[in-house]
N, C-alpha and C positions, 0 to 999 in steps of 0.2 A: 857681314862683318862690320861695315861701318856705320848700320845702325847701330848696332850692340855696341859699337866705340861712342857712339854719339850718346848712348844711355848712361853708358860707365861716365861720362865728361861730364853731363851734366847732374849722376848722383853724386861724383863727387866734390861738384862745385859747389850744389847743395851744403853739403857735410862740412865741406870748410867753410861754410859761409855762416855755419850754426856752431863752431866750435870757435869761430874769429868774435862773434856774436857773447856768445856763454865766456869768452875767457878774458874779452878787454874789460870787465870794468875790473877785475881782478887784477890786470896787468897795467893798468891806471893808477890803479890803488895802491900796490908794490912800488910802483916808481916813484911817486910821490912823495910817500911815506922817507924815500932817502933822499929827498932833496937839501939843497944848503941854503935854501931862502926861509922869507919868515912867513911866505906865502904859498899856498897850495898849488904848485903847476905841475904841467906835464906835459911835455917832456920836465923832469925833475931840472933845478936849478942848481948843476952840481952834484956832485955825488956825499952826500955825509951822513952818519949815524947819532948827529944831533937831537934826534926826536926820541929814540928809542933810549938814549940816556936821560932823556928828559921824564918819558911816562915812565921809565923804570924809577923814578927819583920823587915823583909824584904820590902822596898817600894819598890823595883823596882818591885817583886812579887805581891803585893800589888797592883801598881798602873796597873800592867796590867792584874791584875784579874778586876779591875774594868772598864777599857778599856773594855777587853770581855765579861760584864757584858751590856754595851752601846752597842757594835756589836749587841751580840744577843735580845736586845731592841727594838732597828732600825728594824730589820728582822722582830721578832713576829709584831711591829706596823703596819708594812705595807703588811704584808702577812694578818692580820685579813681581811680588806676589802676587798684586792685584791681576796683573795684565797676562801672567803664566798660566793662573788656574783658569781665567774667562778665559785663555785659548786655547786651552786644553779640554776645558768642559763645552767651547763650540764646536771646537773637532771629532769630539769622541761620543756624544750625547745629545739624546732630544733634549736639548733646553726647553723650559717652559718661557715666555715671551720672547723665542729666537725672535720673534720680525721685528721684534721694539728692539732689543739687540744688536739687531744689524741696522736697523734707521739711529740709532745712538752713535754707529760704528762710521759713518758719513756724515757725522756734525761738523768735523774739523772743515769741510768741501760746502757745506750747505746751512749754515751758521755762522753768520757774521762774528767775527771777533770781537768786536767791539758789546757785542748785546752778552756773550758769554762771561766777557771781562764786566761789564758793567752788573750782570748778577751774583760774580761771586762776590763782587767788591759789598755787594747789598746783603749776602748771604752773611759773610766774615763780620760784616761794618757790625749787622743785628747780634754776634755772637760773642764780639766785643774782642775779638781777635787781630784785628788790621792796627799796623805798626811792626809787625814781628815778620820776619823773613821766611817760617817756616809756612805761611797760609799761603805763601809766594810760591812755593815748590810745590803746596797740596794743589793748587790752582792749576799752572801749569802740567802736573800729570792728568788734572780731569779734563784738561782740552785735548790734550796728545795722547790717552792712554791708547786710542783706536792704533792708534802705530804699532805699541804694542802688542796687542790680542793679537793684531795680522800677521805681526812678526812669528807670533808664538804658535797662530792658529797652522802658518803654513807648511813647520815645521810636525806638529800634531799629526799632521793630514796623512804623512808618510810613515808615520808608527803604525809597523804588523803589532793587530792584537791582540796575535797569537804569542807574543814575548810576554805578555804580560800576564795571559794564560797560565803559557808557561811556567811562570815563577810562583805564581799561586798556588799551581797544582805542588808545585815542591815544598810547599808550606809554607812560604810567605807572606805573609800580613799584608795588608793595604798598605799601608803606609810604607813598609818596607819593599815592598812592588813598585810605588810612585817614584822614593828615591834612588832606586838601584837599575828598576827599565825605563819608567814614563820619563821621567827629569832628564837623565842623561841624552837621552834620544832627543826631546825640546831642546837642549842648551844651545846648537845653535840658533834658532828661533829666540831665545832668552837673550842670547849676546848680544846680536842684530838689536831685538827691541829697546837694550839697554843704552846701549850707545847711541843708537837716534834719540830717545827721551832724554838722552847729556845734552845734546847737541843740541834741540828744541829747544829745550830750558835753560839752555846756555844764550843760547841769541832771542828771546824772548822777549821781547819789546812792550808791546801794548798792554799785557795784563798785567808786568811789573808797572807800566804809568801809571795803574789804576789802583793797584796794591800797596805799595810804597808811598812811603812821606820822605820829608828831606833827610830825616835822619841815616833812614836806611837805602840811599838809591842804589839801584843796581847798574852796569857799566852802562847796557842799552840807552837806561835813560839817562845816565848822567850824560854821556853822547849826546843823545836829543836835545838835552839842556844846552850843551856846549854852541853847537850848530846853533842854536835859535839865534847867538851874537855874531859868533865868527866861525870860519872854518878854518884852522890851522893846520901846518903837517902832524903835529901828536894825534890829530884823529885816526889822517892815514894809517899811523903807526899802531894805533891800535885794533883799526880793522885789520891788518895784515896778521898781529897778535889771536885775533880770532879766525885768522882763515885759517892761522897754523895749526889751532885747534881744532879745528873742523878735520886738519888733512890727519893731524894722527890719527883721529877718531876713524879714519877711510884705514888708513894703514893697518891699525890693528885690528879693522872689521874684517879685514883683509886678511890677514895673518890667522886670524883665529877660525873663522869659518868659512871665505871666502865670499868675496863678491856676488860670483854668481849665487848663491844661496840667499845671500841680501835682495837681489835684483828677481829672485822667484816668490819672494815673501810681501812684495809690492803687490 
């Protein structure tokens, strides 16, 4: 017994010691953010909502939250079809070059960002595209579409093929087969992947530095700008802006299909 006591002590000392880890810079950030100085501490100086009327009153804030609001629009629209039917068609068929497919599908793990941002910036530059905020969104889904296919592939995986069969033999057309069994069965695969490609291309950093000029910065880098001089509380204020969004984006991944289905599609 008191080994088994002594096991459970120290897994869970463990555990709290990785959730105290994963959650203080988060809880750094929060407190901050409400302080009543003009400088970034923590423990906060005071409790005030000072910052948060500040960045809400802010356009240039403002206008490039809503910029990266369009990025990550651009991204999600064009990863839905793309990233549905490659998981679909890696799940259900001999692809022809599956292994260059799956070595594409481990670029995001084994592919500096930096060398992927610097070619599309060369690819767009040559096309005469860079300036415009939508090669920012096309950009960002060809880093992160792999999330998608996974998301979609793993849902793919568990369609009986026999529904699909099914609906054929009853006369059904292809296409009316895809959107009546295949699609519905994927959707949550489809949810999952939509929502991480928001979320990606929402916090996006590096390949909008590379994409972007002044006219059009997106929040990341107007951030990075910020920080190069000073770090004030509106920053906090609006990292906490974006952790909010991160948390709906959990809540309705949540609600809609459920966690665990997210966490098996990993």
């Amino acid at each position: 017994m008191s080994g088994s006591r002594s096991k459970s002590v120290v897994l869970w000392t463990l555990v709290t010691i990785a959730l105290v880890t994963l959650s203080a810079p988060t809880v750094v950030v929060l407190g901050a953010s409400f302080t009543g100085g003009n400088i970034i501490t923590f423990p906060p100086d005071g409790l005030s909502l000072r910052w948060y009327a500040r960045i809400s009153q802010a356009s240039d804030l403002r206008n490039a939250f809503l910029r990266t609001l369009q990025v990550a629009t651009v991204c999600t629209i064009v990863a839905i079809p793309v990233g549905t039917l490659a998981g679909i068609a890696l799940a259900k068929y001999a692809v022809r070059f599956e292994k260059t497919i799956q070595i594409y599908l481990l670029l995001p793990f084994t592919i500096p960002l930096i060398g992927s941002g610097i070619g599309l910036m060369l690819i767009f530059g040559n096309a005469g595209i860079l300036g415009q905020l939508w090669p920012v969104g096309i950009a960002c889904c060809v880093i992160n579409l792999p999330f998608m296919i996974w998301a979609v592939t793993a849902s793919a995986t568990g369609l009986d093929p026999d529904l699909e069969l099914a609906a054929a033999n009853c006369g059904a057309p292809p296409l009316q087969v895809f959107f009546s069994v295949t699609l519905p069965a994927v959707m949550p695969g489809v949810i999952t992947g939509s929502l991480l490609m928001f979320i990606l291309a929402l916090n996006e950093f590096l390949v909008s530095l590379l994409l972007v000029d002044a006219r059009i910065v997106t929040l990341p880098v107007l951030i990075y700008n910020s920080i190069r001089s000073i770090i004030t509380p509106d920053l906090a204020a609006i990292s906490v802006v974006f952790i909010a969004c991160s948390a709906v984006a959990v809540f309705l991944l949540d609600r809609l299909v459920g966690l665990d289905i997210f966490l098996k599609s990993k």
